[in-house]
C-alpha positions as CSV (number, residue, x, y, z in Angstrom):
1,X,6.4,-27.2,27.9
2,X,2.7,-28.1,29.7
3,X,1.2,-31.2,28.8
4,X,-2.5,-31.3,28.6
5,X,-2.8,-32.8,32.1
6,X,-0.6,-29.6,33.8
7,X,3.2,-31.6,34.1
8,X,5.8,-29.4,33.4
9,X,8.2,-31.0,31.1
10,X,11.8,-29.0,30.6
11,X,13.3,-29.5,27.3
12,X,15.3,-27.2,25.5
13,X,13.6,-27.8,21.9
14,X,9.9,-29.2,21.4
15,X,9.0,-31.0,17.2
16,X,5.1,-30.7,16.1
17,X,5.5,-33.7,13.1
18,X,2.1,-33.4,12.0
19,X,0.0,-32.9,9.8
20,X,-1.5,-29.6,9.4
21,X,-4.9,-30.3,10.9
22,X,-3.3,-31.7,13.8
23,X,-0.6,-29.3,13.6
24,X,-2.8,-26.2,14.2
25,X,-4.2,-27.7,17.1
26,X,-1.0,-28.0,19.2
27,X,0.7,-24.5,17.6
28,X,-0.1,-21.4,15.8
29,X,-0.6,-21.7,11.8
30,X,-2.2,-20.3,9.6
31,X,-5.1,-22.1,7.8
32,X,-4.0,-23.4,4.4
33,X,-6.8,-25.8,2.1
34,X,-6.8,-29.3,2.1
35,X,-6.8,-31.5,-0.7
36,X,-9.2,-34.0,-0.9
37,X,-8.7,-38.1,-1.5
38,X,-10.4,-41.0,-2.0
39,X,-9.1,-44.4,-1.9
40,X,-10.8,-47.8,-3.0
41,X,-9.6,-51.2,-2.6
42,X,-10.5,-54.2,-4.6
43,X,-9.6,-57.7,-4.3
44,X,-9.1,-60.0,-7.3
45,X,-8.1,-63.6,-8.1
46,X,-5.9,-62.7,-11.0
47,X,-3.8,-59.5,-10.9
48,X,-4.4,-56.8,-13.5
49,X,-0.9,-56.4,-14.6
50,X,2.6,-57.8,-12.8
51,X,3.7,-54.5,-12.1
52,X,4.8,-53.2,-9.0
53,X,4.6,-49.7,-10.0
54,X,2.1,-46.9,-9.7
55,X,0.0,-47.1,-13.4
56,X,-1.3,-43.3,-13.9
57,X,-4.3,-41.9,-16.0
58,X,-2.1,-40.5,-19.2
59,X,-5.4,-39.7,-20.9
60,X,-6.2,-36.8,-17.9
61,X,-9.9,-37.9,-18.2
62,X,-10.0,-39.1,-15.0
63,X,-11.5,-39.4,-12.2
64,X,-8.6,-42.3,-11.4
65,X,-5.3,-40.4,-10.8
66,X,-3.4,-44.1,-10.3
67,X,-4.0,-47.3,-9.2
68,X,-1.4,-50.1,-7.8
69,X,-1.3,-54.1,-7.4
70,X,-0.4,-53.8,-4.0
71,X,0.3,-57.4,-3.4
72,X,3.1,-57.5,-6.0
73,X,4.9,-55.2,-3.7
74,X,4.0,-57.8,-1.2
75,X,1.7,-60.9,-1.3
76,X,0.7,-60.2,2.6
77,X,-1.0,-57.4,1.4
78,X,-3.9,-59.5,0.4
79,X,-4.9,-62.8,1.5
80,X,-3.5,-65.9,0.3
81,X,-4.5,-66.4,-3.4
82,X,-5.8,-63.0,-3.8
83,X,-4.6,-59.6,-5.1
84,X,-5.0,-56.2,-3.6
85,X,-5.9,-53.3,-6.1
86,X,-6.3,-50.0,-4.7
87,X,-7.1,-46.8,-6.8
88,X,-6.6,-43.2,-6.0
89,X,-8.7,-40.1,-7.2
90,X,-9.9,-37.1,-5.9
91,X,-13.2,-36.6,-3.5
92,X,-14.8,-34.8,-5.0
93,X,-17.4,-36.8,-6.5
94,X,-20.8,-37.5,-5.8
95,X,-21.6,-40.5,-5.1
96,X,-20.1,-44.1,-5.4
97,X,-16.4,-43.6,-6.0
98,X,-15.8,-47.4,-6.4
99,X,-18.7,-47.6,-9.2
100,X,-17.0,-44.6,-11.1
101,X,-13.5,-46.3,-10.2
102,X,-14.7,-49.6,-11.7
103,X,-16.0,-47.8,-15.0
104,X,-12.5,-46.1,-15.6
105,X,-10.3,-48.9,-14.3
106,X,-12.3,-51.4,-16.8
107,X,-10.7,-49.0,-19.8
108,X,-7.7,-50.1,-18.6
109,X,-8.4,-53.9,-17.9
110,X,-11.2,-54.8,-19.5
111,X,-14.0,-56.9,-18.7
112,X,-11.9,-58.8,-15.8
113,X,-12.2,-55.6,-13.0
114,X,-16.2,-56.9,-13.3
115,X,-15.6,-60.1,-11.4
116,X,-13.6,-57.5,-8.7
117,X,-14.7,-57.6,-5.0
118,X,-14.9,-53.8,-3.9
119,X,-13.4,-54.4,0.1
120,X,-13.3,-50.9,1.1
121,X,-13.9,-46.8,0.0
122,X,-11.8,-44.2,2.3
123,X,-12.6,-40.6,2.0
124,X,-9.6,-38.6,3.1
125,X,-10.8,-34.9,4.0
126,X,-7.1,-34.3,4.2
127,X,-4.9,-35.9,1.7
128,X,-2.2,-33.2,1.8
129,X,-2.3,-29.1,1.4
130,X,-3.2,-27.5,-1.3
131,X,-0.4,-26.1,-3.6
132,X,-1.6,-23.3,-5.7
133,X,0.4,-20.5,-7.7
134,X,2.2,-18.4,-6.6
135,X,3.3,-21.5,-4.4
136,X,6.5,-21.3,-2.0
137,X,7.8,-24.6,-0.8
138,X,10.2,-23.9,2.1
139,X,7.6,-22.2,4.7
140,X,9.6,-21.0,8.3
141,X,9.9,-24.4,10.7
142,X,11.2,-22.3,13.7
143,X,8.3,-21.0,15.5
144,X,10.1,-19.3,18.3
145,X,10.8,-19.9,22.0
146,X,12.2,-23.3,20.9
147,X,9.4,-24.9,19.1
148,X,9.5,-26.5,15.6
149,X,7.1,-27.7,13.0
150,X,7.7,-30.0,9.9
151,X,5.4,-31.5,8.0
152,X,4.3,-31.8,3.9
153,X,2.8,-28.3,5.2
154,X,6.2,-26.9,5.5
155,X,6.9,-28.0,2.2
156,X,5.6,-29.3,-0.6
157,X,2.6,-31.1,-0.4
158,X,4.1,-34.9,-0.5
159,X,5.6,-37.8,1.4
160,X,8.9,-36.2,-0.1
161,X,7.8,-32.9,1.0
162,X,7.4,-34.3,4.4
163,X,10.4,-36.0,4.8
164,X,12.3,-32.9,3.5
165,X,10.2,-30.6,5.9
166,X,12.1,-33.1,8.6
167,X,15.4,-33.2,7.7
168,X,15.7,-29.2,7.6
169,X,13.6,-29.1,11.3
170,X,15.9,-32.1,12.6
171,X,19.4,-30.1,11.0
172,X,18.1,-26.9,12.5
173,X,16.9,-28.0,15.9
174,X,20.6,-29.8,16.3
175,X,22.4,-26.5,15.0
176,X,20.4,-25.2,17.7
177,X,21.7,-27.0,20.5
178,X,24.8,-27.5,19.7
């Protein structure tokens, strides 16, 4: 293997654990769509709900997918005395995504997600690939000439997918070498 400043390292097996953006740029792939994210995070005095689960949109109106009290997962996600709220949906909206967020998450909460202090909006131009029909999971992780990829682009689309991805590429690599 050549690093990008010319050393020469000798290895026997190199892992690309990437994403597929940053993926392509180190190996050859082919170019698969990326799903699009937003992210916006609230802080309240009062928490919404005691839950420490993800709530989803049952209604599939939208444009919320899920939301989360973060800090009743953990109360250092937010400062002392305050709760973390973070909803999910897709970017592909025009516009404010924590005014539309705030309209839909009031349906759910009422009146209280008002008094809400919006902290922060992310737009993530890759949230994961897409995963359209005829879809097939379990894509090759052995490039050849002892390089590896794994990533939710070798699998499916996911932090599962991901993790997956991994475990085959690490039980391959050490069949490998063995």
């Amino acid at each position: 293997m050549v690093t990008s400043d010319g050393r020469r390292i000798e290895c026997r097996a190199v892992i690309v654990a990437s994403d597929l953006p940053s993926a392509r740029e180190l190996v050859t792939l082919p170019e698969r769509e990326s799903r699009r994210a937003g992210a916006v995070y609230f802080s309240t005095d009062k928490a919404p709900t005691d839950s420490r689960l993800v709530i989803l949109d049952g209604t599939g109106k939208g444009p919320v997918l899920n939301a989360a009290v973060m800090s009743n997962v953990s109360s250092s996600y937010a400062p002392a005395g305050k709760h973390l709220v973070v909803a999910a949906l897709p970017d592909v909206i025009d516009g404010d995504l924590a005014a539309v967020a705030r309209t839909q998450l009031r349906t759910w909460w009422g009146p209280q997600v008002d008094a809400w202090v919006h902290l922060r909006t992310y737009r993530i131009a890759h949230a994961g690939v897409e995963q359209r029909p005829p879809f097939h999971p379990k894509r090759n992780i052995a490039l050849g000439n002892g390089v590896f990829v794994c990533g939710d682009h070798r699998d499916t689309g996911s932090s599962q997918g991901a993790l997956f991805s991994g475990r085959r590429c690490g039980e391959l690599v050490a069949g490998a070498l063995a």
